[in-house]
MARVO-795585 format. One record per atom (N, C-alpha, C): residue in three letters; atom name; z, x, y. Coordinates in Angstrom, 1 decimal. Example, Ala and Ser with C-alpha at 12.3 -4.5 7.8 and 13.67 -1.06 7.14 Angstrom:
! MARVO-795585
 res atom      z      x      y
 ALA    N    7.8   13.2   -5.7
 ALA   CA    7.8   12.3   -4.5
 ALA    C    7.8   13.2   -3.3
 SER    N    7.1   12.8   -2.2
 SER   CA    7.1   13.7   -1.1
 SER    C    7.9   12.9    0.0
//
This chain:
! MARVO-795585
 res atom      z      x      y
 UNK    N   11.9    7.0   22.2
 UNK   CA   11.9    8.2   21.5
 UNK    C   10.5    8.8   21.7
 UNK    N   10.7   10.4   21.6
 UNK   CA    9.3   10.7   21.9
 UNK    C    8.8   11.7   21.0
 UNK    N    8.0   12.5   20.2
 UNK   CA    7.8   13.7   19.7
 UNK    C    7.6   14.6   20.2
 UNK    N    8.1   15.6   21.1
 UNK   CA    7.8   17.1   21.9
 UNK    C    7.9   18.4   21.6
 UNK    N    6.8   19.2   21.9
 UNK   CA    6.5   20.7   20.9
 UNK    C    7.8   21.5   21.5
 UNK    N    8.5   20.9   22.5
 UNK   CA    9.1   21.9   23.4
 UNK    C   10.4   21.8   23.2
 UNK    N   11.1   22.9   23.7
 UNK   CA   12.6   22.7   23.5
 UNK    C   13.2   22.2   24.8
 UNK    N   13.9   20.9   25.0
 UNK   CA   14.8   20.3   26.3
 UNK    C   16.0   20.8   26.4
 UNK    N   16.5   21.5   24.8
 UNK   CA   18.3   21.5   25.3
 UNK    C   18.7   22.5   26.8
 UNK    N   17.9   23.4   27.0
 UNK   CA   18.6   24.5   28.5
 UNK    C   16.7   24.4   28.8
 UNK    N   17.4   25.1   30.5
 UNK   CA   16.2   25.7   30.9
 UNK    C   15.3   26.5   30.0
 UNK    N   14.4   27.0   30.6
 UNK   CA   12.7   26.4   31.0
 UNK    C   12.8   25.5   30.1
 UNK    N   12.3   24.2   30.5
 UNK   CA   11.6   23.0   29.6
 UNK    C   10.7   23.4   29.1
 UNK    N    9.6   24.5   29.1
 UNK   CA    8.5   25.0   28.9
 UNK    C    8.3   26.0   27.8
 UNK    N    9.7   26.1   27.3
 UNK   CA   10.2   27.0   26.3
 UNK    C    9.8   27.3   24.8
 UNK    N    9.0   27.4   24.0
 UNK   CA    8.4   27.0   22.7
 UNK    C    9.7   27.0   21.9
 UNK    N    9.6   26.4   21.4
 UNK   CA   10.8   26.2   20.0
 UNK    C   10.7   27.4   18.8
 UNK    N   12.1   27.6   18.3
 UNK   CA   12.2   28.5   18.0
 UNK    C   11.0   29.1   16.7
 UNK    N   11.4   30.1   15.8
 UNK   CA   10.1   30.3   14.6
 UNK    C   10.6   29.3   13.3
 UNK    N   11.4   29.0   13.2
 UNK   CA   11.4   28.1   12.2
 UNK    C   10.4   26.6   12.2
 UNK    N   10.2   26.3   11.0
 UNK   CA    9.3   25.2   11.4
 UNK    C    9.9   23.7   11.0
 UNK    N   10.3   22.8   12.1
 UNK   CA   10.4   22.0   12.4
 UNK    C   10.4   20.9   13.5
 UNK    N   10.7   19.6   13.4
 UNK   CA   10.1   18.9   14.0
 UNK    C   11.4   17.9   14.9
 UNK    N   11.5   18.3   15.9
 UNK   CA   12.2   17.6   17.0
 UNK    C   12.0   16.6   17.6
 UNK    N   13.2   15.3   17.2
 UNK   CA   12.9   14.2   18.3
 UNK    C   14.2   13.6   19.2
 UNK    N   13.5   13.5   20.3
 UNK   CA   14.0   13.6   21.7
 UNK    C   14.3   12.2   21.8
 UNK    N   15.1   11.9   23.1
 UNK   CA   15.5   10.8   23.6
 UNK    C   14.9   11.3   25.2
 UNK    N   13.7   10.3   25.4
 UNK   CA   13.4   10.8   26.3
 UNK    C   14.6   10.0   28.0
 UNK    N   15.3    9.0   27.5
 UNK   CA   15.8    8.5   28.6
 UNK    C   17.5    9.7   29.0
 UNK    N   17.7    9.9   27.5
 UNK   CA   19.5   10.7   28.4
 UNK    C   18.9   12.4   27.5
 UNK    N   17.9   12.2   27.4
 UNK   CA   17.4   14.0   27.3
 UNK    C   18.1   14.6   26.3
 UNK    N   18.6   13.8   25.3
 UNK   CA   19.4   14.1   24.0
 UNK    C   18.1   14.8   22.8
 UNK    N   18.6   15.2   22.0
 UNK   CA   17.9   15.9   20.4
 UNK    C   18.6   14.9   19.7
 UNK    N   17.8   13.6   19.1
 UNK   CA   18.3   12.7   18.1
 UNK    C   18.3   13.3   16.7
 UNK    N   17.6   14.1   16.4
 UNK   CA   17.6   14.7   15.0
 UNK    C   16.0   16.0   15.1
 UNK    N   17.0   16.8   13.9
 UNK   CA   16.0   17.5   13.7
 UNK    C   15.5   17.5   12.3
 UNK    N   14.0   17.6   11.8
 UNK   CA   13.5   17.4   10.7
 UNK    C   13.2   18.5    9.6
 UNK    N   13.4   19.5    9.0
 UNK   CA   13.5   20.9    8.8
 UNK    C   11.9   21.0    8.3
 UNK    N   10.9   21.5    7.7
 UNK   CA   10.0   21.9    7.3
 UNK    C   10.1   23.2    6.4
 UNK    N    9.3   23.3    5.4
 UNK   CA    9.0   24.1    4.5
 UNK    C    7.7   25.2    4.7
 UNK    N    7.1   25.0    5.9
 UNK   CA    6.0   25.8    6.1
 UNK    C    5.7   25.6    7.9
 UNK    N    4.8   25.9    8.1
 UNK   CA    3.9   26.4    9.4
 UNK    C    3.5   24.6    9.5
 UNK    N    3.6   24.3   10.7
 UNK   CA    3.2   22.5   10.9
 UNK    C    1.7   22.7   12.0
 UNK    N    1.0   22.8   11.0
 UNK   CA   -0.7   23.0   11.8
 UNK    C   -1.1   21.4   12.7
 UNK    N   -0.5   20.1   12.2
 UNK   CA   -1.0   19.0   13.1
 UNK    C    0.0   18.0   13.3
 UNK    N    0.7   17.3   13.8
 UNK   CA    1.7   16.1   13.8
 UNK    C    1.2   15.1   14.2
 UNK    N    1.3   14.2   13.8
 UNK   CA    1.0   12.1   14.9
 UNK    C    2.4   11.5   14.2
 UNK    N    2.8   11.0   15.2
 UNK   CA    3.7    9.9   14.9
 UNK    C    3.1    7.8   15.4
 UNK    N    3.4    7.6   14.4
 UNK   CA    2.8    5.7   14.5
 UNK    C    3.9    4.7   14.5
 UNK    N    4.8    4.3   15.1
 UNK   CA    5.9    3.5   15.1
 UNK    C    7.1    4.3   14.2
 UNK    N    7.6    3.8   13.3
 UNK   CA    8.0    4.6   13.1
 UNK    C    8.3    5.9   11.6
 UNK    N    6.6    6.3   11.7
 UNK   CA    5.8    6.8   10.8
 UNK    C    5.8    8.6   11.4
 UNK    N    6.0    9.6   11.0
 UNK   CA    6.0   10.7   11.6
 UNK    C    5.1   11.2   10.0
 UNK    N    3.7   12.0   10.4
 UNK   CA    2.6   12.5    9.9
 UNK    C    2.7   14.1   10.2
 UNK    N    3.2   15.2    8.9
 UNK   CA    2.9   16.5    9.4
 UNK    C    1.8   17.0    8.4
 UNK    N    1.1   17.4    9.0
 UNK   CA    0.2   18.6    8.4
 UNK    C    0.8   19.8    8.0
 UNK    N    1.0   20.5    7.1
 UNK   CA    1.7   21.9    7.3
 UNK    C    1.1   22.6    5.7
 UNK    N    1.2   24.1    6.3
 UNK   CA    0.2   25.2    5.9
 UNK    C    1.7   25.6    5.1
 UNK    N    1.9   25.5    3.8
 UNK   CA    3.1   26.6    3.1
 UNK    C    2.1   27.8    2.1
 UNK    N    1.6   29.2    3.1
 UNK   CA    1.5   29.8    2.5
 UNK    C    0.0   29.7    2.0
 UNK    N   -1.1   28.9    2.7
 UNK   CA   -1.9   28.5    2.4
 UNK    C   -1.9   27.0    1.3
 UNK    N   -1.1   26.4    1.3
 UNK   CA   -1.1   25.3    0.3
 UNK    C   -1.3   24.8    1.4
 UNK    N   -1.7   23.5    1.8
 UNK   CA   -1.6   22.3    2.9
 UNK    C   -1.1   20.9    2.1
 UNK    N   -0.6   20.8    2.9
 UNK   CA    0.2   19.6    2.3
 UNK    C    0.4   18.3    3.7
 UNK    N    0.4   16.8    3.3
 UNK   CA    0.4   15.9    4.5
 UNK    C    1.7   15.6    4.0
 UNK    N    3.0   15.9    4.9
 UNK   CA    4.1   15.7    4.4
 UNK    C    4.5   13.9    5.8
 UNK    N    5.4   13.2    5.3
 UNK   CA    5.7   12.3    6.3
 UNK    C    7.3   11.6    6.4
 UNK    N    7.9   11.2    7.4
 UNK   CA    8.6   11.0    7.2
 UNK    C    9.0    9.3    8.2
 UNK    N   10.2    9.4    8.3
 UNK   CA   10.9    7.7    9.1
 UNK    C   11.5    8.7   10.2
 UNK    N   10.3    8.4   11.4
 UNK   CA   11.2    9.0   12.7
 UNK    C   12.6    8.9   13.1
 UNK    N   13.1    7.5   12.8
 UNK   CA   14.9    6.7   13.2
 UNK    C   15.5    7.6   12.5
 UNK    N   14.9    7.9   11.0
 UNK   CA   16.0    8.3   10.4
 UNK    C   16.1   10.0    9.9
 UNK    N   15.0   10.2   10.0
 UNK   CA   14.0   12.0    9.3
 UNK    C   14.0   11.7    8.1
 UNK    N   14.3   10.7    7.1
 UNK   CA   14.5   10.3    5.7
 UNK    C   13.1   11.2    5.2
 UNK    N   13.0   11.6    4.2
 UNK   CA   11.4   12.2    3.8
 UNK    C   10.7   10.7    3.2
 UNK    N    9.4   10.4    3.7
 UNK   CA    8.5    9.2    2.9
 UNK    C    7.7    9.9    1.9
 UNK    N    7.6   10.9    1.6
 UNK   CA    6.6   11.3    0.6
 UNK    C    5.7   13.2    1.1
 UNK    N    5.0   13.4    0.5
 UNK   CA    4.0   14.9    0.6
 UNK    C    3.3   14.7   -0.6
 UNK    N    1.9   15.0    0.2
 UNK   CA    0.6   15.2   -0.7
 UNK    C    0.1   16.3   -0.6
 UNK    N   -0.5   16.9   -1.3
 UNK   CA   -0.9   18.3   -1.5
 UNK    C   -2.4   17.7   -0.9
 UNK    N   -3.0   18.9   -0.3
 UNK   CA   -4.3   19.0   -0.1
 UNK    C   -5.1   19.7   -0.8
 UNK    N   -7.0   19.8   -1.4
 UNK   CA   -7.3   20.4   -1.7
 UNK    C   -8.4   21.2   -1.3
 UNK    N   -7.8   22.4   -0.5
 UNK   CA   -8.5   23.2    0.0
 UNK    C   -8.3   23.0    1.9
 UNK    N   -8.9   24.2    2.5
 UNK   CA   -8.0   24.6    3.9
 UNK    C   -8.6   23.0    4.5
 UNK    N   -7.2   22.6    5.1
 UNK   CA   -7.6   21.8    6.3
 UNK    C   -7.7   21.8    7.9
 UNK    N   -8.3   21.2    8.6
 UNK   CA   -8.5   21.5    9.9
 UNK    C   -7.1   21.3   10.6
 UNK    N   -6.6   21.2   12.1
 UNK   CA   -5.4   21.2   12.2
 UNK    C   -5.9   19.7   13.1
 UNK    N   -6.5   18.8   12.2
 UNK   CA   -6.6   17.3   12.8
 UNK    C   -6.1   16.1   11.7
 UNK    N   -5.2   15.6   12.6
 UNK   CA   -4.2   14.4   11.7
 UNK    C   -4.7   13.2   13.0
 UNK    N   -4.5   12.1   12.1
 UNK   CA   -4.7   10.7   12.7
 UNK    C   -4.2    9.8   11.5
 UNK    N   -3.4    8.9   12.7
 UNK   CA   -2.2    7.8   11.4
 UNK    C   -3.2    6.5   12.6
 UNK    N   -3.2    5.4   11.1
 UNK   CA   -3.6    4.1   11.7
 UNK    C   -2.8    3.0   10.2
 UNK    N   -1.8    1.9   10.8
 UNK   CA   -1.4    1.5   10.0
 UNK    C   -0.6    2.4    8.7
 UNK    N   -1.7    1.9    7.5
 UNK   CA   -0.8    2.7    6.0
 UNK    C   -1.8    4.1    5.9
 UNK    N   -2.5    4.7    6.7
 UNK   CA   -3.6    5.4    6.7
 UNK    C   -3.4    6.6    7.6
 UNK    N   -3.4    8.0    6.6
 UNK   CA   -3.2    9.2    7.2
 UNK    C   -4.7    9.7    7.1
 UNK    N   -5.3   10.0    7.8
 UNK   CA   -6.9   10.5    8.1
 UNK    C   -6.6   12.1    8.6
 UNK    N   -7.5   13.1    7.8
 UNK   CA   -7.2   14.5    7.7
 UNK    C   -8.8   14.9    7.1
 UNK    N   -8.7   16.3    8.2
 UNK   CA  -10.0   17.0    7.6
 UNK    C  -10.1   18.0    7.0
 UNK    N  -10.7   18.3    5.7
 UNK   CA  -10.9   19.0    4.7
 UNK    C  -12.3   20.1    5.0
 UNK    N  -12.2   20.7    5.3
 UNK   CA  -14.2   21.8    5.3
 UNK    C  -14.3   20.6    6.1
 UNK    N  -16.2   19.9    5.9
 UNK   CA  -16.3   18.8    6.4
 UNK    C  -16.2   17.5    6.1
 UNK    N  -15.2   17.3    4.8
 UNK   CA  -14.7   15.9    4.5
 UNK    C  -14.0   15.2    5.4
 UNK    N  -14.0   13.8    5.6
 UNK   CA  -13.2   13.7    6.3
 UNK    C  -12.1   12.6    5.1
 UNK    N  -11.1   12.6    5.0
 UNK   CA  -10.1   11.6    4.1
 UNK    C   -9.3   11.1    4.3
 UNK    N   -9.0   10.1    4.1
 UNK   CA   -8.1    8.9    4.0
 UNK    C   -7.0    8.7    3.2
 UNK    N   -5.8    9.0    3.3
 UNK   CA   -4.8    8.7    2.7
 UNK    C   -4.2    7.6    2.7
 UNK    N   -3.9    6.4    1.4
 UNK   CA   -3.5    5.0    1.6
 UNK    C   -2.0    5.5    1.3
 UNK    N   -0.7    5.5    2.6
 UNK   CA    0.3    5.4    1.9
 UNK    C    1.2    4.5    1.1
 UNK    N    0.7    3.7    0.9
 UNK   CA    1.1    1.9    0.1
 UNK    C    0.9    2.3   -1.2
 UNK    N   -0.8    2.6   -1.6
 UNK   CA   -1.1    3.1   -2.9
 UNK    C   -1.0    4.5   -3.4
 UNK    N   -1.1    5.5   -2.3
 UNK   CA   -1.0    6.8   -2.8
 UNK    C   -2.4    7.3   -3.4
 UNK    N   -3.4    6.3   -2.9
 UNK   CA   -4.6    7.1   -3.2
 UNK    C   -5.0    8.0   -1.9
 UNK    N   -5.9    8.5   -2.6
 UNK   CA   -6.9    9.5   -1.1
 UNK    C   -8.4    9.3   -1.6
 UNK    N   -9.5    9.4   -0.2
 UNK   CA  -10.6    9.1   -0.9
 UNK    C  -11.7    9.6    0.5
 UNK    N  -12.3   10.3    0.1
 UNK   CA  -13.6   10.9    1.1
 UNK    C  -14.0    9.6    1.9
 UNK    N  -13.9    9.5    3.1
 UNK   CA  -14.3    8.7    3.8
 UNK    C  -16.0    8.7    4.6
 UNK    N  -15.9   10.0    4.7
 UNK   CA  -16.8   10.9    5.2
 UNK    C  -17.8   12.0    5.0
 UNK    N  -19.0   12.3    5.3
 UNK   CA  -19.3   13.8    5.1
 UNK    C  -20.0   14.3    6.1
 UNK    N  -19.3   14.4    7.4
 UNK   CA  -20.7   14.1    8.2
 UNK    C  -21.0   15.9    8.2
 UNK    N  -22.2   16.2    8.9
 UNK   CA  -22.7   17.3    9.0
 UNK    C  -22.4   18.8    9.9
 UNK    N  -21.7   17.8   10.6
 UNK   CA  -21.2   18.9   11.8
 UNK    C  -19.5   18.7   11.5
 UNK    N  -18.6   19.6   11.5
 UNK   CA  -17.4   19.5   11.6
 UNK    C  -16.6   19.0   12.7
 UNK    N  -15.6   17.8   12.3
 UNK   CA  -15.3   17.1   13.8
 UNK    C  -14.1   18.0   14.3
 UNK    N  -14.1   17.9   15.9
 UNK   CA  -13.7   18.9   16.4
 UNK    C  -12.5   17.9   16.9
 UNK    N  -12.5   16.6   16.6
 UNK   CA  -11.6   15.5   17.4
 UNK    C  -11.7   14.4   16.4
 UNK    N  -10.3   13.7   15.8
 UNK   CA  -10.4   12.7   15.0
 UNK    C   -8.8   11.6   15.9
 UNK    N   -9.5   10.5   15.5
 UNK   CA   -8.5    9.4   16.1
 UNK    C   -8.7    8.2   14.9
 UNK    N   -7.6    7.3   14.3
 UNK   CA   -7.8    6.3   13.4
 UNK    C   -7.3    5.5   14.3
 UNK    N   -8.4    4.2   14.2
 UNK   CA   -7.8    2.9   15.6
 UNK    C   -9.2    2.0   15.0
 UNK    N   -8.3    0.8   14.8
 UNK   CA   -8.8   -0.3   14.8
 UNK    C   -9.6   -0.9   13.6
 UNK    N   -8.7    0.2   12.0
 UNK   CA   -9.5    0.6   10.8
 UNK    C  -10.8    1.1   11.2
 UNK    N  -10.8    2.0   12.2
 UNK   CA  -11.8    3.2   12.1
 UNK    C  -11.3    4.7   12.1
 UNK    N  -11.9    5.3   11.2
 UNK   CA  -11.5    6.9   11.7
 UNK    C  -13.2    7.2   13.2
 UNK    N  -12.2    7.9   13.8
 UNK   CA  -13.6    8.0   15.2
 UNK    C  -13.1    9.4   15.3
 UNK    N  -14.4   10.4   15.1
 UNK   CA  -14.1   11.5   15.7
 UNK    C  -15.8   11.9   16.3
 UNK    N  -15.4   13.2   17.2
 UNK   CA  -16.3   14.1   18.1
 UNK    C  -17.1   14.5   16.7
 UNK    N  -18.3   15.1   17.1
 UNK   CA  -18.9   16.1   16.0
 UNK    C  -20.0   16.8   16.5
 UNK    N  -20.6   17.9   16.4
 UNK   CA  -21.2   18.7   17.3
 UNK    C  -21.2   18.7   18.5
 UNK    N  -20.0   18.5   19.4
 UNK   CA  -19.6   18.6   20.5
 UNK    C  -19.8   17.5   21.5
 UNK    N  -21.3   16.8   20.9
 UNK   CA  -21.9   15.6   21.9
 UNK    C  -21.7   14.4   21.1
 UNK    N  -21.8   14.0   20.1
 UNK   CA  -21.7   12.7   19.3
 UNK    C  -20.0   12.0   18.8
 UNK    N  -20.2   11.2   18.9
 UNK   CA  -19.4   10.2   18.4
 UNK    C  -19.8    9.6   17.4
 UNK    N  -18.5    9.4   16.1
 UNK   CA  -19.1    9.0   15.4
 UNK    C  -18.0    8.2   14.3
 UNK    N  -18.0    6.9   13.6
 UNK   CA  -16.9    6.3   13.3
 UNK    C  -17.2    6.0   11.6
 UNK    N  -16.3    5.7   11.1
 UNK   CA  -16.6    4.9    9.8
 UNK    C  -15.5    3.7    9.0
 UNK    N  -14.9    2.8    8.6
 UNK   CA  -14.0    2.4    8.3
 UNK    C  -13.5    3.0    7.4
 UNK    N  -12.2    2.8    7.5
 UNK   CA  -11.0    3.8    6.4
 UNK    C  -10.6    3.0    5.5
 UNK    N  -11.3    1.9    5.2
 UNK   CA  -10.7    0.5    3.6
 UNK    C  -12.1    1.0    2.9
//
């Protein structure tokens, strides 16, 4: 299974998907739509992690990290954000990592906490969670990591 921004059912493959906002997953071997996931707002970032599906999405200016069970689209939960976030999501394990202005934060989905991981100075323009690190870009030239426990 794969997550794709695009629509496969008819020609152009290249097709953006319609205005409503949701989240399609594909069978990439017989080119089927296993299910579709409906959304409540504009989906500014997605990652999926086994089988962990991570949306960002803008309802109206609220942001919210909504998530769900890829197999099944079952909903796992939604967290409200506080204040605009960047359109950067990163899933590692039980850990949804999201940028706030220039916080960077850690969501535990086990406990349901959230907690500033970060403040770096320059706004990261690239975030990845691997290896219990969040690692992202920041002023275009630096790399720069922190642990997310």
């Amino acid at each position: 299974m794969a997550l794709v921004p695009y629509d496969l059912s008819s020609p152009p493959v290249n097709k953006l998907p319609g205005t409503l906002p949701e989240i399609q997953i594909w069978n990439l071997a017989s080119r089927s739509l296993e299910r579709t996931i409906h959304e409540t707002g504009e989906i500014d970032a997605l990652q999926i992690r086994g089988d962990q599906i991570a949306a960002l999405v803008d309802r109206a200016g609220a942001f919210h990290i909504d998530r769900f069970a890829a197999s099944t689209g079952d909903a796992l939960g939604s967290r409200p954000i506080s204040g605009p976030a960047a359109p950067l999501l990163a899933l590692y394990r039980q850990w949804v990592v999201y940028v706030v202005g220039r916080k960077i934060v850690a969501l535990n989905t086990n406990t349901h906490t959230v907690h500033v991981i970060a403040r770096p100075n320059y706004r990261p323009t690239q975030l990845l969670a691997v290896r219990g690190q969040a690692v992202w870009l920041a002023g275009g030239d630096r790399i720069l990591s922190v642990p997310l426990g």
